[in-house]
VOVO-551317 format. One record per residue: x, y, z of N, C-alpha, C in turn; residue number from 1. Coordinates in nm, 2 decimals. Layout:
# VOVO-551317
R       nu       nv       nw      cau      cav      caw       cu       cv       cw   resi
R        X        Y        Z        X        Y        Z        X        Y        Z    NUM
...
***
This chain:
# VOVO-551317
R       nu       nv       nw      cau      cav      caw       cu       cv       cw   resi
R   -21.16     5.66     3.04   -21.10     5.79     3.06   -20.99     5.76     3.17      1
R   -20.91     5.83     3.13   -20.76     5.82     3.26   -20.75     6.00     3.35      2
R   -20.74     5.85     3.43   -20.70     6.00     3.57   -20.58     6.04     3.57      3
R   -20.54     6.17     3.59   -20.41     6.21     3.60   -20.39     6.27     3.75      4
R   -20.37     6.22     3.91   -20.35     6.29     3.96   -20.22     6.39     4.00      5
R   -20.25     6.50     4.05   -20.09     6.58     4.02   -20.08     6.61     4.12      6
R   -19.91     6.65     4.10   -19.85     6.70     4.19   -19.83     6.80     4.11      7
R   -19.88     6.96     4.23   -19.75     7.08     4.17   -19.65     7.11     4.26      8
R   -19.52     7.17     4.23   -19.43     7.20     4.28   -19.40     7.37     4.31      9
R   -19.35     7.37     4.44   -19.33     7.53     4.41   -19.20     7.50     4.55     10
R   -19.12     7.55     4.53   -18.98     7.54     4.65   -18.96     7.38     4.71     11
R   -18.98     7.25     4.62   -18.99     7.15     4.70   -19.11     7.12     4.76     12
R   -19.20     7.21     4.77   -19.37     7.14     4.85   -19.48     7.19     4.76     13
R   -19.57     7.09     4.81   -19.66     7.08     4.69   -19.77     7.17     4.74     14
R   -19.83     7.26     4.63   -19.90     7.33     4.63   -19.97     7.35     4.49     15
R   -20.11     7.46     4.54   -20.18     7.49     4.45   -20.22     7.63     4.41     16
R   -20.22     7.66     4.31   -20.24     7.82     4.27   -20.32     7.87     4.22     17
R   -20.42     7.98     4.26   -20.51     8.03     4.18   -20.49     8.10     4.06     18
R   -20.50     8.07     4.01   -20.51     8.16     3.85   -20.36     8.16     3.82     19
R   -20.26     8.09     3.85   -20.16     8.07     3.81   -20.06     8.20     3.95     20
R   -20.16     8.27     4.03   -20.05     8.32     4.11   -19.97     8.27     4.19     21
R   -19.84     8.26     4.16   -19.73     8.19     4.20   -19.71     8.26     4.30     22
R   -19.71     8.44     4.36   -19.68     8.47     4.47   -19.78     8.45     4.59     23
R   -19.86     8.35     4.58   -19.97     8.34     4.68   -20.04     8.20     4.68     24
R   -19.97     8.05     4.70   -19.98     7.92     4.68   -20.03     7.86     4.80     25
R   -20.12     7.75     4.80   -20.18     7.73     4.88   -20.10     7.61     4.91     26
R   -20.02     7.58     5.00   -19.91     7.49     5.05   -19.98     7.39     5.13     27
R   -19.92     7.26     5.06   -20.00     7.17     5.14   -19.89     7.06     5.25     28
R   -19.92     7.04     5.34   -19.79     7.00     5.40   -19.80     6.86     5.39     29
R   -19.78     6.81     5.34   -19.72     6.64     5.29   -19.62     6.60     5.21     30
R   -19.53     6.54     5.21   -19.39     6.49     5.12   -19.44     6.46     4.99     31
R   -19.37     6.50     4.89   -19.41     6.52     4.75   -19.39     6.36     4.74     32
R   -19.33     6.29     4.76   -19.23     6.18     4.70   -19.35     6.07     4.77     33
R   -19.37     6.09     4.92   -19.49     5.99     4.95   -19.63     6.04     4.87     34
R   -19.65     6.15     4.86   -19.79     6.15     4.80   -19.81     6.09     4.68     35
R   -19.69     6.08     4.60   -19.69     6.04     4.47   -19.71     5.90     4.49     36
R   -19.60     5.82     4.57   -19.60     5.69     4.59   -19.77     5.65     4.63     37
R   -19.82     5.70     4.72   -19.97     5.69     4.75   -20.10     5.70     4.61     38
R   -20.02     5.76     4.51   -20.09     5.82     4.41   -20.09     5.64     4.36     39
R   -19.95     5.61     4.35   -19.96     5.48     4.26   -19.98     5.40     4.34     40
R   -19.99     5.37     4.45   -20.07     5.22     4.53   -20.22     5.24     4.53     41
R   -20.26     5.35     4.51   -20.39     5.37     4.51   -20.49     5.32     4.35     42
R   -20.39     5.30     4.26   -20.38     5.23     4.13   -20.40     5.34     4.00     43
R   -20.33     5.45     4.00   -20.26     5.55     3.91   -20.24     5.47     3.79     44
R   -20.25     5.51     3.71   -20.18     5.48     3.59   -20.05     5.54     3.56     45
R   -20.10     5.70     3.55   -20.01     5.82     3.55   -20.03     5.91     3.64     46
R   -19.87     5.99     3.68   -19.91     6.14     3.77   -19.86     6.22     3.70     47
R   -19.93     6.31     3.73   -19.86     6.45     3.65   -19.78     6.56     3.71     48
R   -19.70     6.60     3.71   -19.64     6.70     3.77   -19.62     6.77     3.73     49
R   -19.61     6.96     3.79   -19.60     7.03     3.73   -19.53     7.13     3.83     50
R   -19.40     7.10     3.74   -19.29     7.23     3.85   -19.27     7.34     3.81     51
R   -19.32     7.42     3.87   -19.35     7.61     3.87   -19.24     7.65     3.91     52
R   -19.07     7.57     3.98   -18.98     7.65     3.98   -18.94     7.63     3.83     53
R   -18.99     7.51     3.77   -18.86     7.50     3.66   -19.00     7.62     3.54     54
R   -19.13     7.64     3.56   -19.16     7.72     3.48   -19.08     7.87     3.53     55
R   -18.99     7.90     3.64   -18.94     8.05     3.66   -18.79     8.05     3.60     56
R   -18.76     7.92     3.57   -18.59     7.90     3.49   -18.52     7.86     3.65     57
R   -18.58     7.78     3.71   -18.46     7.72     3.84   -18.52     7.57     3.83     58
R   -18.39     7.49     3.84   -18.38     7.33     3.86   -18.35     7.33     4.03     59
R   -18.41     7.40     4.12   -18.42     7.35     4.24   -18.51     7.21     4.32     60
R   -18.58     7.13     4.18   -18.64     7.08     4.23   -18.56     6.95     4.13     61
R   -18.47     6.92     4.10   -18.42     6.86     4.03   -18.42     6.70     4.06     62
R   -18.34     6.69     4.17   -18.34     6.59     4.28   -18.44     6.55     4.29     63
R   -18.56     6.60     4.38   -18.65     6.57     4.38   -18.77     6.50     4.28     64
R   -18.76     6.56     4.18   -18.81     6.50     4.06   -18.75     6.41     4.03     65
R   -18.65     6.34     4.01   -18.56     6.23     4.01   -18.57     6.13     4.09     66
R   -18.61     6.17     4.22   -18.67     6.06     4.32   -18.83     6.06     4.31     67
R   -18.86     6.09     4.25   -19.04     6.05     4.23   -19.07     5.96     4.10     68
R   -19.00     6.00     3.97   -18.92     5.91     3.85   -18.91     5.77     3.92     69
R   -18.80     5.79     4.01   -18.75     5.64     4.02   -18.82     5.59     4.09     70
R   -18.90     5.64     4.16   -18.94     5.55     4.34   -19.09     5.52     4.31     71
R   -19.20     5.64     4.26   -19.33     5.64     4.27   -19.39     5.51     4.23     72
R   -19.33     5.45     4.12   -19.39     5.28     4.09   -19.48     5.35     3.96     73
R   -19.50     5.42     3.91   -19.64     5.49     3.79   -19.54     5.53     3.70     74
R   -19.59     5.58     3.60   -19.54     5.67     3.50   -19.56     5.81     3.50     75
R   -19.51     5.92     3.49   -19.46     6.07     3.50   -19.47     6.14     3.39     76
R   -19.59     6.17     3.37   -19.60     6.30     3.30   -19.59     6.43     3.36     77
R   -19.44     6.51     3.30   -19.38     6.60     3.36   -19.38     6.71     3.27     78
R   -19.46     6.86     3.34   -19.44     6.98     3.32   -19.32     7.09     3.37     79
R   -19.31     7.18     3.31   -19.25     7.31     3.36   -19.17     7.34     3.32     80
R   -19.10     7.48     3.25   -18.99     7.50     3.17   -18.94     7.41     3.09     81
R   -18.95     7.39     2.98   -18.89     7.33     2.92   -18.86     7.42     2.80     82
R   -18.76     7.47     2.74   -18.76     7.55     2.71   -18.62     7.53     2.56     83
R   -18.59     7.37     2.59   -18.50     7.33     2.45   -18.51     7.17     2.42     84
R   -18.47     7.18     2.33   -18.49     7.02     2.31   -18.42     6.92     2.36     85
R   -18.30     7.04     2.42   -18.19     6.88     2.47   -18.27     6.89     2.63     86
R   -18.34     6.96     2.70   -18.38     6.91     2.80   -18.50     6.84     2.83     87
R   -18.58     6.79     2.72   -18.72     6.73     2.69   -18.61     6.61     2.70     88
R   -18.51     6.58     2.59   -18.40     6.46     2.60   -18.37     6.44     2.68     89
R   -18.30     6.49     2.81   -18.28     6.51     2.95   -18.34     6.42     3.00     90
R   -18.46     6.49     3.03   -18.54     6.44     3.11   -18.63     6.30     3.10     91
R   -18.64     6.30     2.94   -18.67     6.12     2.88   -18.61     6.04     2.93     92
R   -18.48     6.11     2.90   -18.39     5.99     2.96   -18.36     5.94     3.13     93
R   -18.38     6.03     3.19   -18.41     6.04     3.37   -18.55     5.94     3.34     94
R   -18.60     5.94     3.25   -18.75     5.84     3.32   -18.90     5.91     3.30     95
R   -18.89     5.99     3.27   -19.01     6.09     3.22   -19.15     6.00     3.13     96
R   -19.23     5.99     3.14   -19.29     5.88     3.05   -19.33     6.00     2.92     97
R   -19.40     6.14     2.98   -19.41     6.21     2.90   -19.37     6.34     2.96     98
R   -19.37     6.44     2.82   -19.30     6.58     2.85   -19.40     6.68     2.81     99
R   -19.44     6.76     2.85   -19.55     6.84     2.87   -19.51     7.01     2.82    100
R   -19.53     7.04     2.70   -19.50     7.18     2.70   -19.62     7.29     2.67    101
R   -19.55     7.40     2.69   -19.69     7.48     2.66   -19.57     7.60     2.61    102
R   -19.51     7.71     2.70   -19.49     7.85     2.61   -19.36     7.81     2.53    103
R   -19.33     7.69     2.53   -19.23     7.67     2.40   -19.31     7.61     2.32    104
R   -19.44     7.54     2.27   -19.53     7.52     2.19   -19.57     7.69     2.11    105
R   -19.57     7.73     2.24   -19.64     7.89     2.16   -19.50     8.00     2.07    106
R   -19.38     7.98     2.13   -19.28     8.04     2.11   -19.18     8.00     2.02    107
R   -19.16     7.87     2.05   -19.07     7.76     1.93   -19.14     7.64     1.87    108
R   -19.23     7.68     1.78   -19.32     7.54     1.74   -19.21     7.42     1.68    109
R   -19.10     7.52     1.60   -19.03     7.39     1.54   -18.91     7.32     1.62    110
R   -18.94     7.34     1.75   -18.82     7.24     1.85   -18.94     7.17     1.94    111
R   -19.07     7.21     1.89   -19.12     7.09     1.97   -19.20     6.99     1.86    112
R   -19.21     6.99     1.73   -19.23     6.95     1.64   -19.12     6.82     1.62    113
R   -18.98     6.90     1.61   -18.88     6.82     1.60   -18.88     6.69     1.72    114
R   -18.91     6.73     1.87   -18.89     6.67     1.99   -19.04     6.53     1.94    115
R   -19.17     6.58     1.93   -19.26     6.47     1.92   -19.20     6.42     1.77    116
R   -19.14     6.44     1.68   -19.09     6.33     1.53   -18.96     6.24     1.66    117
R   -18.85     6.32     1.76   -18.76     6.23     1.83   -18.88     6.10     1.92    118
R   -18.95     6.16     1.95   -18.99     6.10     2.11   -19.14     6.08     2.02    119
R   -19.25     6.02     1.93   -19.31     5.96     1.91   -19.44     5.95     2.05    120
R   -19.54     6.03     2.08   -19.66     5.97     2.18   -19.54     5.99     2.30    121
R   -19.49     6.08     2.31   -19.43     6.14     2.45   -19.41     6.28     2.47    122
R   -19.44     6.36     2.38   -19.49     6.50     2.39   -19.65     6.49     2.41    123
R   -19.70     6.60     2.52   -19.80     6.64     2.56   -19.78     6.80     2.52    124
R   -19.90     6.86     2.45   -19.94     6.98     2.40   -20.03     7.08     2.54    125
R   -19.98     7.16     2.57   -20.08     7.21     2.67   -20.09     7.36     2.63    126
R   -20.22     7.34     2.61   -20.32     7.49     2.60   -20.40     7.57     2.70    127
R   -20.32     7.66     2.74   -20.42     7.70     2.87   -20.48     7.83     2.78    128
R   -20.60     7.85     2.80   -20.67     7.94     2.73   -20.73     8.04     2.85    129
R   -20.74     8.18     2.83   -20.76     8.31     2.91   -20.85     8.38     2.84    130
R   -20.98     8.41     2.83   -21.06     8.47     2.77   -21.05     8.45     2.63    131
R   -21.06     8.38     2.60   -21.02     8.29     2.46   -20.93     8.29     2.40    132
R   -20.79     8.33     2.47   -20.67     8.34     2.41   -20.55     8.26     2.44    133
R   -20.51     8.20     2.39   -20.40     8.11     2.46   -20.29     8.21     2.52    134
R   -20.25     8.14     2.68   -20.10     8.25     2.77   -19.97     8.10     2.79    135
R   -19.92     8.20     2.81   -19.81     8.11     2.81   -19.73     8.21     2.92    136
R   -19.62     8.14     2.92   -19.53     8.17     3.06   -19.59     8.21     3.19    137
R   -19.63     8.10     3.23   -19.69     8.05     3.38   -19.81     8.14     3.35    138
R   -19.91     8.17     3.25   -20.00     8.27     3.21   -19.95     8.39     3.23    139
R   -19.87     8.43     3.22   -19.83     8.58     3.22   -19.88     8.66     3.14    140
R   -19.86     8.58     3.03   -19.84     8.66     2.88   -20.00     8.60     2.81    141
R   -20.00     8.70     2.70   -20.14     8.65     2.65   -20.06     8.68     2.47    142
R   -20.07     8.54     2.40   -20.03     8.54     2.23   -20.16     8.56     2.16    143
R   -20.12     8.56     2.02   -20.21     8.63     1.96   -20.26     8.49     1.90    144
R   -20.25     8.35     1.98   -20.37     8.26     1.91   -20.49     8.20     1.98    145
R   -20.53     8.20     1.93   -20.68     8.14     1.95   -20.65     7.99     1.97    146
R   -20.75     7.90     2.09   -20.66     7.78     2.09   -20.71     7.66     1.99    147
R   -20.79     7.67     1.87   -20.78     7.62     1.78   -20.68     7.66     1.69    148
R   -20.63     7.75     1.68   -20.51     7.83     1.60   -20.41     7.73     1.63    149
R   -20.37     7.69     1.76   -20.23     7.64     1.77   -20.29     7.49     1.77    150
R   -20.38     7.46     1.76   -20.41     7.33     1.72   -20.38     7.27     1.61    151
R   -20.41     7.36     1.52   -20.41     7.35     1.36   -20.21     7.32     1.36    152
R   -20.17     7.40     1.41   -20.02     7.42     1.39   -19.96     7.31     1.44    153
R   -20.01     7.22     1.52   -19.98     7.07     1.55   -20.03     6.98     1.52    154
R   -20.12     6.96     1.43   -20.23     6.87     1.40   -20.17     6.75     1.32    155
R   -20.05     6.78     1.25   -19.97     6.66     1.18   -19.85     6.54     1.29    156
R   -19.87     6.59     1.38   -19.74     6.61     1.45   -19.79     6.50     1.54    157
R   -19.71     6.37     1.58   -19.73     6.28     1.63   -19.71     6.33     1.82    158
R   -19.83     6.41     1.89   -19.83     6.40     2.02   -19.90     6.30     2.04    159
R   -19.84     6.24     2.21   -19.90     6.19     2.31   -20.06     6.23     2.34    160
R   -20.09     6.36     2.38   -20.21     6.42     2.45   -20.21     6.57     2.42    161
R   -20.30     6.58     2.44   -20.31     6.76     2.45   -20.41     6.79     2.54    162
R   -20.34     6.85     2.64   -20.39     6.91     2.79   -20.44     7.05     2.75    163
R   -20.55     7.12     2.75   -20.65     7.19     2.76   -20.68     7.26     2.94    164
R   -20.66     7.38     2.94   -20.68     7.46     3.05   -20.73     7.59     3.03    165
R   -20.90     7.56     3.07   -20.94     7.69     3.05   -20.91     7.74     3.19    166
R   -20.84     7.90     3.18   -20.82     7.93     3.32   -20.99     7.99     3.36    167
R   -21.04     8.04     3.27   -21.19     8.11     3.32   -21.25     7.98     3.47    168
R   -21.22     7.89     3.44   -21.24     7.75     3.54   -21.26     7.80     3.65    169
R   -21.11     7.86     3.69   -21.13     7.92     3.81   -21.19     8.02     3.86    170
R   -21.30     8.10     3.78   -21.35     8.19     3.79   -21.51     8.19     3.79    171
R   -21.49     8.03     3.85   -21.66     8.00     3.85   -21.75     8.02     3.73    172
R   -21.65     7.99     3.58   -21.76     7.97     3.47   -21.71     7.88     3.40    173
R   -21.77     7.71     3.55   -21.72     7.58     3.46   -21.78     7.56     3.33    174
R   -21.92     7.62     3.30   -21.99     7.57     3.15   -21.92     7.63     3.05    175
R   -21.90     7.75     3.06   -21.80     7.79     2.96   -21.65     7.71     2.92    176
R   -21.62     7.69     3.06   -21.52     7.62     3.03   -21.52     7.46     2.93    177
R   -21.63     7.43     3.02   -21.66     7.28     2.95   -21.70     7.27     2.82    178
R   -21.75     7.37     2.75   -21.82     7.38     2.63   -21.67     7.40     2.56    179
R   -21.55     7.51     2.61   -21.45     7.44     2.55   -21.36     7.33     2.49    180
R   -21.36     7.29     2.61   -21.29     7.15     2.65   -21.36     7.05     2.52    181
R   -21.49     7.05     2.52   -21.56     6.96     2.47   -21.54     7.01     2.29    182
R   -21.51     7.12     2.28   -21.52     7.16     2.11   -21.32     7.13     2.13    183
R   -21.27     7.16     2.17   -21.13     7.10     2.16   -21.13     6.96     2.11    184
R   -21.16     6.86     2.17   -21.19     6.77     2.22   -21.29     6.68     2.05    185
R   -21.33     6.77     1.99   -21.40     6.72     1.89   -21.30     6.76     1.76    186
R   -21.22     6.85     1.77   -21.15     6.89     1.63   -21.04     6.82     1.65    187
R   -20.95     6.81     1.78   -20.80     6.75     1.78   -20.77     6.63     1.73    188
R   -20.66     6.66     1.70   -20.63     6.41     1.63   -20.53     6.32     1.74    189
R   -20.51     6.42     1.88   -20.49     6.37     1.94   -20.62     6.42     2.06    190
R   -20.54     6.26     2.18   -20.65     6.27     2.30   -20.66     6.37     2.38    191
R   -20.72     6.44     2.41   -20.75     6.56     2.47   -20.80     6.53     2.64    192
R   -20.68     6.59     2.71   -20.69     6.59     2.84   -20.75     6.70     2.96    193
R   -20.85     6.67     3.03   -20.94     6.81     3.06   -20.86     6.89     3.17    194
R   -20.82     6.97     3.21   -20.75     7.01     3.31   -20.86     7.15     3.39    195
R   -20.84     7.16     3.48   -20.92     7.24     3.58   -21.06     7.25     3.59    196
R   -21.14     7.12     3.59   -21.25     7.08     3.54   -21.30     7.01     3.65    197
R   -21.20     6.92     3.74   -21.24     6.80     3.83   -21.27     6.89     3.99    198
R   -21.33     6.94     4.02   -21.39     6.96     4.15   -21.43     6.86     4.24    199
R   -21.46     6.80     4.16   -21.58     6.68     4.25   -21.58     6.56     4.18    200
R   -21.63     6.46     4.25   -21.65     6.31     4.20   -21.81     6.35     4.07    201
R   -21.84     6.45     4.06   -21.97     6.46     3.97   -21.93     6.53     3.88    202
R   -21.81     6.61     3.90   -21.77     6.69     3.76   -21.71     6.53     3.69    203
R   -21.59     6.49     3.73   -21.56     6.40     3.68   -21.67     6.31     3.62    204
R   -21.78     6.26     3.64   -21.87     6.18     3.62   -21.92     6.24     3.50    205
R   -21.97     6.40     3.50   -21.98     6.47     3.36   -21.86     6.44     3.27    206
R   -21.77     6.51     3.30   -21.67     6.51     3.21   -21.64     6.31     3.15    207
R   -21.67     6.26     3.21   -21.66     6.09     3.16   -21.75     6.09     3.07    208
R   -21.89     6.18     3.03   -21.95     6.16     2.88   -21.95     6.24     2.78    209
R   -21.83     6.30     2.79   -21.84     6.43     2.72   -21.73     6.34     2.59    210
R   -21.77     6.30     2.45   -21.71     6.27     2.40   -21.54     6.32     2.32    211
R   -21.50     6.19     2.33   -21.36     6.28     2.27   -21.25     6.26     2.42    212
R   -21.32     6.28     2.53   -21.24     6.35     2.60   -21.18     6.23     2.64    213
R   -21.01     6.21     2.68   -20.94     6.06     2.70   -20.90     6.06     2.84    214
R   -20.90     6.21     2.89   -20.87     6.16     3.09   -20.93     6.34     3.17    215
R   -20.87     6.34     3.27   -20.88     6.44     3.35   -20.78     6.44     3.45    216
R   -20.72     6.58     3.48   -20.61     6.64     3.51   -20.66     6.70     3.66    217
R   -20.65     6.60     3.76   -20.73     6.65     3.93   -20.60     6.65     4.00    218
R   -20.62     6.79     4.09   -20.51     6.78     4.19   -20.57     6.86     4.37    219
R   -20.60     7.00     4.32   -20.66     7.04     4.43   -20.77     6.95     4.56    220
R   -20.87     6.92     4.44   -20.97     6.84     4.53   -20.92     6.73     4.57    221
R   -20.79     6.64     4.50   -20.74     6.52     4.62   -20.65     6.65     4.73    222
R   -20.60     6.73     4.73   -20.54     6.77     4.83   -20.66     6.78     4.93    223
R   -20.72     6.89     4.92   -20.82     6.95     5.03   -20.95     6.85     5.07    224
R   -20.95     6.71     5.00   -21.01     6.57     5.04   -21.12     6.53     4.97    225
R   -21.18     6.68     4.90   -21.28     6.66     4.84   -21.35     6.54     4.75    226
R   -21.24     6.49     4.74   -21.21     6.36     4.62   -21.15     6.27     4.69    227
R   -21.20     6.17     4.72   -21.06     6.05     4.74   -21.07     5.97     4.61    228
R   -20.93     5.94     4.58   -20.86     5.90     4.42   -20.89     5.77     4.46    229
R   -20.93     5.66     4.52   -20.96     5.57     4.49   -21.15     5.58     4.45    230
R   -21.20     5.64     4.53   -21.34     5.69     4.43   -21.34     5.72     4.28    231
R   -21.22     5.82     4.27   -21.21     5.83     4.15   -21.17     5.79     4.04    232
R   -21.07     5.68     4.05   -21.04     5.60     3.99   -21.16     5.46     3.96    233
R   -21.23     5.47     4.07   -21.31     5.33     4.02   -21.47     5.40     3.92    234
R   -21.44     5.56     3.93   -21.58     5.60     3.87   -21.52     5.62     3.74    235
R   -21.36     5.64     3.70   -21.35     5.68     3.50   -21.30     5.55     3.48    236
R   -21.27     5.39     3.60   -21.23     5.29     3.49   -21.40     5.22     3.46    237
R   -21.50     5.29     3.51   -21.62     5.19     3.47   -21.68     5.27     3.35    238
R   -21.78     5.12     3.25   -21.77     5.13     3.10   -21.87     5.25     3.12    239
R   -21.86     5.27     3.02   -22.01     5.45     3.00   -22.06     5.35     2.87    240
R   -22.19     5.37     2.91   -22.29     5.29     2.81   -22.31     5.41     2.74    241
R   -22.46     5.35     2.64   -22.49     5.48     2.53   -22.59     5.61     2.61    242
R   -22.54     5.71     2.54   -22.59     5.80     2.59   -22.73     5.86     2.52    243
R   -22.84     5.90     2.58   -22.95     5.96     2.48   -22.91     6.09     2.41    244
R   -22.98     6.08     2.26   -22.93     6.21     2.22   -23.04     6.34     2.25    245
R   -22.99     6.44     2.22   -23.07     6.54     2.26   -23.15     6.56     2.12    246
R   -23.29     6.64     2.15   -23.42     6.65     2.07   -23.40     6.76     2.01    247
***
């Protein structure tokens, strides 16, 4: 299983949001550019970022994203607004390893269809699901699919990953969530990435036998310490033997 630790963005500093409230982010004071660098000496594979000005339609973090690209030493799987194909191209070309969409998945399936036939295993699919409904636009909005629905609608389509976000997560009903994740995770034909799941070095240790599942998407608990990523990292690169089945 691969670790994904992230960075989110909100005005240049990294923060975290409950339930997607962007007007009320829990700011954490450290330099986006060293935490990232720290992310890959600590032996990252990938980080993930996810910029909440570019999900509001502002490139104020532009620069900055460009110096974490170039400098961090890992590879960059990058969220937020993406909202046409020439800027998924854009940003490939700045250095992006992968591009991460979600309410243009829900809104323009055939520019992101077209983008993973361009870019081959560098589109990432992200489903954040809300009471069993897929939202899009920083969760604002709630569409009328079900998040096997929009599975189905990409299922031929050569992505990278597909990131999974039950928001209920944050609502203290991780089993629900995980019983998600895990039925995702069994129908998709691509690897399915767990997102808002990793609390702790024991969620993670769950979520490492939950078949199907190919990483986990941690950010809060490295902020607030709960996790140190070198723990983490040495508990999803060790083998998972066989598991007993249930009676």
């Amino acid at each position: 299983m691969i670790l994904y630790p992230t960075i989110e963005l909100l005005d240049g500093r990294c923060v975290s949001l409950f339930r997607g409230n962007i007007d009320e982010p829990q700011i954490w004071h450290v330099d986006p550019l060293e935490r990232a660098i720290s992310f890959a000496q600590a032996g990252a594979e990938w980080i993930h970022i996810t910029d909440f000005d570019g999900v509001g339609g502002s490139d104020r973090n532009t620069e900055l994203l460009r110096e974490i690209i170039g400098q961090c030493g890992t590879s960059v799987q990058l969220g937020g607004g993406f909202r046409s194909l020439q800027s998924i191209a854009d940003w490939i070309e700045a250095g992006a390893g992968r591009i991460v969409v979600g309410t243009l998945a829900v809104l323009a399936p055939d520019i992101v269809k077209e983008a993973a036939k361009l870019f081959p295993d560098q589109i990432v699919l992200a489903i954040d699901v809300y009471k069993g409904k897929v939202v899009s636009n920083g969760w604002r909005e709630t569409s009328s699919f079900e998040p096997e629905d929009l599975l189905r609608v990409y299922e031929s389509d050569p992505l990278a990953a597909i990131i999974v976000t039950d928001i209920d997560a944050d609502l203290d009903e991780a089993e629900d969530s995980l019983a998600l994740i895990t039925r995702m995770a069994e129908i998709a034909r691509a690897p399915v990435i767990a997102s808002g799941l990793s609390r702790s070095i024991d969620d993670l240790a769950r979520l490492k036998y939950v078949p199907h599942i190919s990483g986990a998407i941690i950010g809060r608990a490295l902020f607030n310490r709960s996790v140190a990523l070198e723990d983490a990292l040495a508990l999803v690169a060790e083998p998972t033997g066989p598991t007993a089945k249930f009676q």
